[in-house]
Backbone as a printed PyTorch tensor [residue, N CA C, xyz], in Angstrom:
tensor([[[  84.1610,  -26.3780, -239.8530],
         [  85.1910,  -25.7000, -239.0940],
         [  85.1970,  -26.2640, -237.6960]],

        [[  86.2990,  -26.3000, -236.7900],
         [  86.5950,  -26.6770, -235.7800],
         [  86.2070,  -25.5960, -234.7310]],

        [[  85.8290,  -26.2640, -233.7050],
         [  85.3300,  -25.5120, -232.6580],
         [  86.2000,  -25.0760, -231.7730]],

        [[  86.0060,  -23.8060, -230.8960],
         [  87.3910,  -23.2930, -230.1320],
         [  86.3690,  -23.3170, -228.6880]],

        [[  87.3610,  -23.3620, -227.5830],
         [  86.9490,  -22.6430, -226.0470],
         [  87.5000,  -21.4790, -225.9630]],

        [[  86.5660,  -20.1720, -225.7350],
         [  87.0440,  -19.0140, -225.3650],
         [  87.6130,  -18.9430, -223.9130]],

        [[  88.2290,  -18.0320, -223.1990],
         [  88.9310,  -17.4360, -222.1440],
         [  87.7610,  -17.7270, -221.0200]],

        [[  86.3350,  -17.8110, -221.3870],
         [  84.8980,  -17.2410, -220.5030],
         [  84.5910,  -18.5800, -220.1320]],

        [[  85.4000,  -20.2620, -220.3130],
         [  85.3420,  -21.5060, -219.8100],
         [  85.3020,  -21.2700, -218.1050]],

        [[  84.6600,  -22.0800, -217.3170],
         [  85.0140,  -21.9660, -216.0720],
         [  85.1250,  -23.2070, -215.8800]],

        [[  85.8130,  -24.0020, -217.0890],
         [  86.6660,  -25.5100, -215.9550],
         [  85.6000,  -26.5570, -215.2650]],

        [[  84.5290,  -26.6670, -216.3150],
         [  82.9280,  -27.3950, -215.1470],
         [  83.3560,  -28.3660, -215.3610]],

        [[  84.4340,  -28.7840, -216.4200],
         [  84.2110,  -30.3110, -216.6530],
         [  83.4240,  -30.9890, -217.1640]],

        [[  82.4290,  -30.7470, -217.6800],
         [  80.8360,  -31.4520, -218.5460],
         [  81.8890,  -31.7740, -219.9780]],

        [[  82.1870,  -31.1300, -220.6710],
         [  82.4190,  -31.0540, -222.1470],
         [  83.2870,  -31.8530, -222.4950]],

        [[  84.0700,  -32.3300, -222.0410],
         [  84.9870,  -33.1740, -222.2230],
         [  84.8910,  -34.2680, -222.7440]],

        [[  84.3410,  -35.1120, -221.2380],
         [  83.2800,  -36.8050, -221.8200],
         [  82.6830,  -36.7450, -223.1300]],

        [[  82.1670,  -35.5340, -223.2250],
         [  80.8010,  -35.7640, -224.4280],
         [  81.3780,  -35.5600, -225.5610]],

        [[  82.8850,  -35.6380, -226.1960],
         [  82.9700,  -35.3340, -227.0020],
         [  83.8410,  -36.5550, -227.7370]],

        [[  82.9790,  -37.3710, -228.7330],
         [  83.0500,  -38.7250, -229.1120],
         [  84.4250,  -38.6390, -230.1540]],

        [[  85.0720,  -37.6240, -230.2310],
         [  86.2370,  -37.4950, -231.0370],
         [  87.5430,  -37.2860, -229.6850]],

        [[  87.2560,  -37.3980, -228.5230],
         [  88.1970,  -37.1270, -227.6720],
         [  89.1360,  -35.7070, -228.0550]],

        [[  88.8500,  -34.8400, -228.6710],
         [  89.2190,  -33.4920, -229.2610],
         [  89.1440,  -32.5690, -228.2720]],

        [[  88.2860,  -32.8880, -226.8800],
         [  89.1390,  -32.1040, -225.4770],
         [  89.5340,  -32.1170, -224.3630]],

        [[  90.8860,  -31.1260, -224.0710],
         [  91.5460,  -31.9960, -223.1710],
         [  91.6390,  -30.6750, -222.1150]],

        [[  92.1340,  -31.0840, -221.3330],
         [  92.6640,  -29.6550, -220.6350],
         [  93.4850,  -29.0890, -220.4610]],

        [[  93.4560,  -27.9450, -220.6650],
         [  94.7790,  -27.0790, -221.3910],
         [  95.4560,  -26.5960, -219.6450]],

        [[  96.1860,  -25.6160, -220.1830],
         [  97.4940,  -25.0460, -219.1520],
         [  96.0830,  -24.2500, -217.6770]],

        [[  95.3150,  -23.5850, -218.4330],
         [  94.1970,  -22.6120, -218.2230],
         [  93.1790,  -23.0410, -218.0980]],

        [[  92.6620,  -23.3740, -219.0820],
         [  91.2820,  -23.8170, -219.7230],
         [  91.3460,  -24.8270, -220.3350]],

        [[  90.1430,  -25.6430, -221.0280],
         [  89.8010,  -26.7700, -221.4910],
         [  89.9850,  -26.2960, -223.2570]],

        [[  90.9520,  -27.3220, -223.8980],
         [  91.2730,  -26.6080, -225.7930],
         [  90.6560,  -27.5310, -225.9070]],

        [[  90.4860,  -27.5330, -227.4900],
         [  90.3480,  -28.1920, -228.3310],
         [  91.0990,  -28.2110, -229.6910]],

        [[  91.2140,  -29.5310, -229.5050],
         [  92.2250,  -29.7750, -230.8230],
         [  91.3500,  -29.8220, -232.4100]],

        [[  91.6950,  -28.8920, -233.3320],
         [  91.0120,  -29.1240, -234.5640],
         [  91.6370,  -29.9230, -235.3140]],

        [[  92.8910,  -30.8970, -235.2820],
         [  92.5380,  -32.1770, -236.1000],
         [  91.5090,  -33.0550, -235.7430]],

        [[  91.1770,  -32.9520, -234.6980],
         [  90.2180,  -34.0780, -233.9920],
         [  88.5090,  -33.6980, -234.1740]],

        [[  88.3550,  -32.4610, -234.0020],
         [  87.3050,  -32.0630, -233.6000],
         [  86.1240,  -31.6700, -235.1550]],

        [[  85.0180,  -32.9540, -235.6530],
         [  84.3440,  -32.8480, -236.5590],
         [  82.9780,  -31.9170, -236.2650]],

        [[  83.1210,  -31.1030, -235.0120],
         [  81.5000,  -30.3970, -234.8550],
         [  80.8560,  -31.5180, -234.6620]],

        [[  80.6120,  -32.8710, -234.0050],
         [  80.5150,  -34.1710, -233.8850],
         [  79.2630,  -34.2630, -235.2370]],

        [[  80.0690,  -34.0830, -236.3680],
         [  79.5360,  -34.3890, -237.6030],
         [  79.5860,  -35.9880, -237.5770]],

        [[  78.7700,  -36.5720, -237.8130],
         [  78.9500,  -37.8430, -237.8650],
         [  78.7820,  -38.9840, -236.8590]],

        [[  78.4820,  -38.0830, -235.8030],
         [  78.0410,  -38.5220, -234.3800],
         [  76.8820,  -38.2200, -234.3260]],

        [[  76.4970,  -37.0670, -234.0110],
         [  75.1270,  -35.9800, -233.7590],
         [  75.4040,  -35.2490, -235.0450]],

        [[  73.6540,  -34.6840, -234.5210],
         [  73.2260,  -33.7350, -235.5250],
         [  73.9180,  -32.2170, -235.1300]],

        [[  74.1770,  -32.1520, -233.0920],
         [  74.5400,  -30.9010, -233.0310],
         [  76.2370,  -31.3520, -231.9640]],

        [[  77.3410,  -30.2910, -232.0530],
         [  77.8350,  -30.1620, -231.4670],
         [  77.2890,  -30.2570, -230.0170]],

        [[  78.1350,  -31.5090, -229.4130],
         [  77.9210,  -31.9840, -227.9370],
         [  78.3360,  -31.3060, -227.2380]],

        [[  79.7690,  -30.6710, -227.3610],
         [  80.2640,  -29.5650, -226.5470],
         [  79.6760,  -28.7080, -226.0530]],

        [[  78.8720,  -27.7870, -227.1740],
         [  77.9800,  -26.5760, -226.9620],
         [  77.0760,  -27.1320, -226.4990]],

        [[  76.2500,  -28.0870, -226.6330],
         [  74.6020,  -28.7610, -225.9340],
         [  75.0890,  -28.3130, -224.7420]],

        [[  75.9700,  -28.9300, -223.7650],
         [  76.1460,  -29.0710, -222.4550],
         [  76.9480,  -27.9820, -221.6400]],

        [[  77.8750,  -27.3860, -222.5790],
         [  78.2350,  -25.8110, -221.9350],
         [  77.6600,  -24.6730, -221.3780]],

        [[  77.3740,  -24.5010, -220.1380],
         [  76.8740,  -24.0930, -219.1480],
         [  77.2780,  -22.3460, -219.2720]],

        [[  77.8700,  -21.8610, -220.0100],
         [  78.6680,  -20.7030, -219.9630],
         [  78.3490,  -20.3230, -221.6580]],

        [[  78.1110,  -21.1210, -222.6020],
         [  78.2940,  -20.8670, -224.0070],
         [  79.5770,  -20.4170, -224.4130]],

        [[  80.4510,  -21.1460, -224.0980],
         [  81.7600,  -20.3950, -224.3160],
         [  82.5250,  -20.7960, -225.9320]],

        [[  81.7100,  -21.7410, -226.5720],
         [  82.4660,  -22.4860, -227.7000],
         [  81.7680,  -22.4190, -228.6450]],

        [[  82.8290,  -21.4490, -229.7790],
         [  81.8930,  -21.3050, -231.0890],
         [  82.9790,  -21.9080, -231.9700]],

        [[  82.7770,  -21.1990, -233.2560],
         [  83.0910,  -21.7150, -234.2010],
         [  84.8900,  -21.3280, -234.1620]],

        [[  85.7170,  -22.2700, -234.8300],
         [  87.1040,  -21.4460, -234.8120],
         [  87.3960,  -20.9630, -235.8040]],

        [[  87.0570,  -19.6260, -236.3140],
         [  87.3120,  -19.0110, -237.6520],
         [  89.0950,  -19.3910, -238.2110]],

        [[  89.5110,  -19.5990, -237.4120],
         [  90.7670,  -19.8060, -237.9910],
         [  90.8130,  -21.2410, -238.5050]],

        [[  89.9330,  -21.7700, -238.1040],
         [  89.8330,  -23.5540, -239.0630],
         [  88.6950,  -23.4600, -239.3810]],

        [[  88.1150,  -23.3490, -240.7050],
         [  87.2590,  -23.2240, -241.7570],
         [  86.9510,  -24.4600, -241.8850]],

        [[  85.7650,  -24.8480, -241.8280],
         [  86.0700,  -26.2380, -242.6570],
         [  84.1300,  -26.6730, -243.5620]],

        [[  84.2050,  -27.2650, -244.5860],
         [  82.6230,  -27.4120, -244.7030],
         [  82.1410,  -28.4680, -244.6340]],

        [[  80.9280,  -29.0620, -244.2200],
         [  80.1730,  -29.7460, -244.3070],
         [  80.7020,  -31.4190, -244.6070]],

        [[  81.2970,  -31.5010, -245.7870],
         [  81.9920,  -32.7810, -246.3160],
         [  83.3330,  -32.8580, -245.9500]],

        [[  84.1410,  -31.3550, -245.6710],
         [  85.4050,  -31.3760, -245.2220],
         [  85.7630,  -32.3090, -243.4970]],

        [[  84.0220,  -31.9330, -242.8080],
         [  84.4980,  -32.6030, -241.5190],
         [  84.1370,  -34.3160, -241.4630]],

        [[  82.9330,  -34.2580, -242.4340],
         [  82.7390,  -35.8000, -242.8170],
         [  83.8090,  -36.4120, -243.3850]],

        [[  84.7400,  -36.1120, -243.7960],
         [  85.9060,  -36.8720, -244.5440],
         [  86.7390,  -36.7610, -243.0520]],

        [[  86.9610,  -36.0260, -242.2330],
         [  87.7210,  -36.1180, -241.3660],
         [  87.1850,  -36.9560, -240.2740]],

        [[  85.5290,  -36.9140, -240.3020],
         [  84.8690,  -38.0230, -239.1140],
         [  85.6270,  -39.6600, -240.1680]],

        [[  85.5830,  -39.8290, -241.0910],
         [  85.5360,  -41.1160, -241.6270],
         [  86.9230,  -41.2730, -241.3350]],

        [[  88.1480,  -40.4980, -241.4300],
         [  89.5770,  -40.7240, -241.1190],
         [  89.8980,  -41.1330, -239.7530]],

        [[  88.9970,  -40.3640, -238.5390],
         [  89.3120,  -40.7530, -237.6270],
         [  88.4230,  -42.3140, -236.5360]],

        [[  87.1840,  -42.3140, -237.7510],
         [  86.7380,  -43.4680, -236.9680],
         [  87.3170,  -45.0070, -238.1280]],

        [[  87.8630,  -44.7280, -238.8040],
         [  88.2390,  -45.9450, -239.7550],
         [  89.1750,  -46.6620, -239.0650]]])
């Protein structure tokens, strides 16, 4: 599943760089993330880079994009091919 930024972002700027799918950008408000892009950097790391470096813990999972295990590995292989 794709990862979301909640409302509780304060804009540090860390998360961005680190995210080897370029999946965030900065929104109207806050910093989104796009879930075509965004593999939980499956296929990069072992852990989401976003969350390592988020200073606030503001980014969990996006229940509204489900996704499993092989679902984001097929999507890391689409977008680095």
């Amino acid at each position: 599943m794709a990862l979301l930024i909640t409302d509780e972002c304060i804009n540090c700027d860390v998360c961005e760089p680190e995210c080897p799918n370029d999946a965030i950008s900065q929104g109207d408000e806050i910093y989104v993330i796009d879930p075509a892009k965004c593999t939980e950097c499956v296929g990069h790391y072992d852990e989401p880079q976003c969350v390592e470096v988020c200073p606030v813990d503001c980014i969990p999972k996006d229940p509204d994009n489900e996704e499993t295990e092989d679902e984001l590995r097929a999507k890391y292989k689409r977008l680095t091919a």
